[in-house]
N, C-alpha and C positions, 0 to 999 in steps of 0.2 A: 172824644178821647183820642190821644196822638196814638193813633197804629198804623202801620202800615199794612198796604190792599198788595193781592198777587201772591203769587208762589208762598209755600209756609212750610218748612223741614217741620217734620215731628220734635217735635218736646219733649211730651210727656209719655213718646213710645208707642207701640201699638194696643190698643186697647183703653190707652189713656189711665185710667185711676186702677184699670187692674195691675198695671206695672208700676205708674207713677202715683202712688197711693194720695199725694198731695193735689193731684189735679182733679179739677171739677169733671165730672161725666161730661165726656162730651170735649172736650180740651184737646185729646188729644188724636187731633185728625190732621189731615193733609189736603190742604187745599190745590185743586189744579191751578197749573199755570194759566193766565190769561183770563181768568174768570173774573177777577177785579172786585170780587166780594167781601166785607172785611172780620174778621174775624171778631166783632163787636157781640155777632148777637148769639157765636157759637160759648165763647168766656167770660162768667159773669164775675166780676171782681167784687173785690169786698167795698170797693169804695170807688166812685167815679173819678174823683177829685185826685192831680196828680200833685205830689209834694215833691218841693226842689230840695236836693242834698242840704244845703244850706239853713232848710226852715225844718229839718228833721228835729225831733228831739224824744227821749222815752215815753213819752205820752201816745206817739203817733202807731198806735198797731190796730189794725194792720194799717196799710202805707201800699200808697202805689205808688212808686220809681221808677223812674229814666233815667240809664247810664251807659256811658260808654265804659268799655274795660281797658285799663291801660298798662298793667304787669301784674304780674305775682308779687308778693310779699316776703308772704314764708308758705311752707307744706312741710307737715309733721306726719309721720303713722305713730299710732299707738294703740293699744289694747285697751279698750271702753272697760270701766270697772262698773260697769251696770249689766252691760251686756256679754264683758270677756272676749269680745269678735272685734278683731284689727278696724281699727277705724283712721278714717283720712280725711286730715284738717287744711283746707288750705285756705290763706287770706289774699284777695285780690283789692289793688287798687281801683275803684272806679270812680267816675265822677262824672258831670251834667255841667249845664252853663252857670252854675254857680258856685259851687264845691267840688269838693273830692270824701271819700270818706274808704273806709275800709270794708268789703263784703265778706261773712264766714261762710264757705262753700263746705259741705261735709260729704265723704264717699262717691256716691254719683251724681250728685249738684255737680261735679268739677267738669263734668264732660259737656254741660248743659252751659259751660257758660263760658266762649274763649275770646280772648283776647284782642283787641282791633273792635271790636263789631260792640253792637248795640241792642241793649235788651229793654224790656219792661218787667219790676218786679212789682205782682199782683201779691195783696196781703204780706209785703214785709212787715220785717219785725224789727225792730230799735232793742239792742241792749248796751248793757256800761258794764266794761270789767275795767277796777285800778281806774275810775272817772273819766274813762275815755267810752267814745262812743262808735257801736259797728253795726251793721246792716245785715240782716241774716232772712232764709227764707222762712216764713212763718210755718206752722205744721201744716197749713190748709192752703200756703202761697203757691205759685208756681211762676215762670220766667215765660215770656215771647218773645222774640225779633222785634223790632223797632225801625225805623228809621234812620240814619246815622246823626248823629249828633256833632255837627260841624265845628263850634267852638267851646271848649271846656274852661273851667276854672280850675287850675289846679294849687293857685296859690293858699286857698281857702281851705284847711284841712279840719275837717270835722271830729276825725278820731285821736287827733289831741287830746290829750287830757285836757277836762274843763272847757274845752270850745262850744259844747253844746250849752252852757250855759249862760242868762241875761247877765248885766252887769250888776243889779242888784244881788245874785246869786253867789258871785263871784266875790262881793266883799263881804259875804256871809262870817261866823263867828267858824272857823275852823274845828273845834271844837265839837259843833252840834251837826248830827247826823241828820240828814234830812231825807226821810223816808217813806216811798208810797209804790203804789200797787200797780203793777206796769197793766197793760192790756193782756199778758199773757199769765196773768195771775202770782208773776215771781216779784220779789221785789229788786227795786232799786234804788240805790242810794248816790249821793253826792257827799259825804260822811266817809269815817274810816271802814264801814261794813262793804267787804270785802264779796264781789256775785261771779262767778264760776260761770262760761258755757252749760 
C-alpha cells in the first residue's frame, strides 16, 4: 500500500471515531516523529487495491484513492432540508497520474483536506448527478497524508458528463435508462433519472 512512514498530523482528531465518527478506532492517533512505523497496521481500509482516477466508475464503493489537490471549484452554504442546520458544500479539483475528477467535501471534510498536498481516500465513494461523475467520502471512509504525487494528468477529466462511461455505453439508445444499484444502496443511472447528493 503506497503510504507514507514518519510524522502523522491527526485526521481524524483526538480520540479518533469519538469526534471523527467515520474513522475506524484506532485511526486517529499521532505518530512520533522519527519512529519510521507505518501507519498500515494502525488503518484498515475497505480495500487493499488502490484505483487510479481514471478506472473509477459507480461500481467502485468503496474505493481507495490517491490524489493531489489542486483548487477549489465552488463552496456553497445552505440549510439541509433533512436536518435544517447550515451545511457546507464545497467541490475541489483533484487528480493522480491519470485523471482529474471532482471531490464533494461537506462541513468539516473541508479542513481535512487543503490544497497543494496529497491524501489517500480510504472507502470512497463514486456518484453521478446530471451523468457526470464525483468522488465523495463514503460514511465509514476517511482521508491520510500520502506521499506527494509528482506528475498529474489533468487533461483527463472524469467529472464530465458521460466520461466515466465505455464506448459501447456511450452509443446507447438515449432513450432507455439504464439502471442499477450503486455500492451504497442508492441508485444510479446513465438515463434521464435525475440523483441528488
Amino acid at each position: 500500500m503506497d503510504i507514507e512512514r514518519g510524522s502523522y498530523e491527526r485526521i481524524c482528531g483526538k480520540g479518533g471515531a469519538s469526534i471523527y465518527p467515520s474513522c475506524p478506532q484506532g485511526a486517529g492517533y499521532e505518530m512520533a516523529a522519527g519512529r519510521g512505523e507505518s501507519i498500515e497496521t494502525a488503518v484498515v481500509s475497505t480495500t487493499t487495491h488502490r484505483t487510479l482516477i481514471r478506472n473509477l466508475n459507480p461500481d467502485d464503493t468503496p474505493a481507495l484513492v490517491r490524489f493531489k489537490v489542486l483548487r477549489t471549484r465552488r463552496a456553497a452554504k445552505f440549510v439541509s432540508r433533512r436536518t435544517g442546520r447550515p451545511t457546507l458544500l464545497v467541490e475541489r479539483e483533484v487528480a493522480d497520474e491519470s485523471a482529474k475528477i471532482i471531490l464533494i467535501l461537506w462541513n468539516h471534510e473541508v479542513d481535512l483536506v487543503r490544497r497543494g498536498l496529497t491524501y489517500l481516500l480510504h472507502g470512497g465513494r463514486v456518484v453521478v448527478r446530471d451523468h457526470a461523475m464525483y468522488l465523495t467520502r463514503g460514511s465509514k471512509g476517511w482521508f491520510t497524508p500520502s506521499s506527494p504525487i509528482e506528475l498529474i494528468d489533468t487533461e483527463a477529466d472524469m467529472s464530465v458528463p458521460f466520461a466515466w462511461l465505455g464506448e459501447r455505453d456511450k452509443h446507447a439508445n438515449p432513450r432507455t435508462t439504464i439502471r442499477r444499484i450503486g455500492g451504497d444502496g442508492r441508485r444510479w443511472s446513465v438515463g434521464p433519472m435525475r440523483k441528488e447528493f
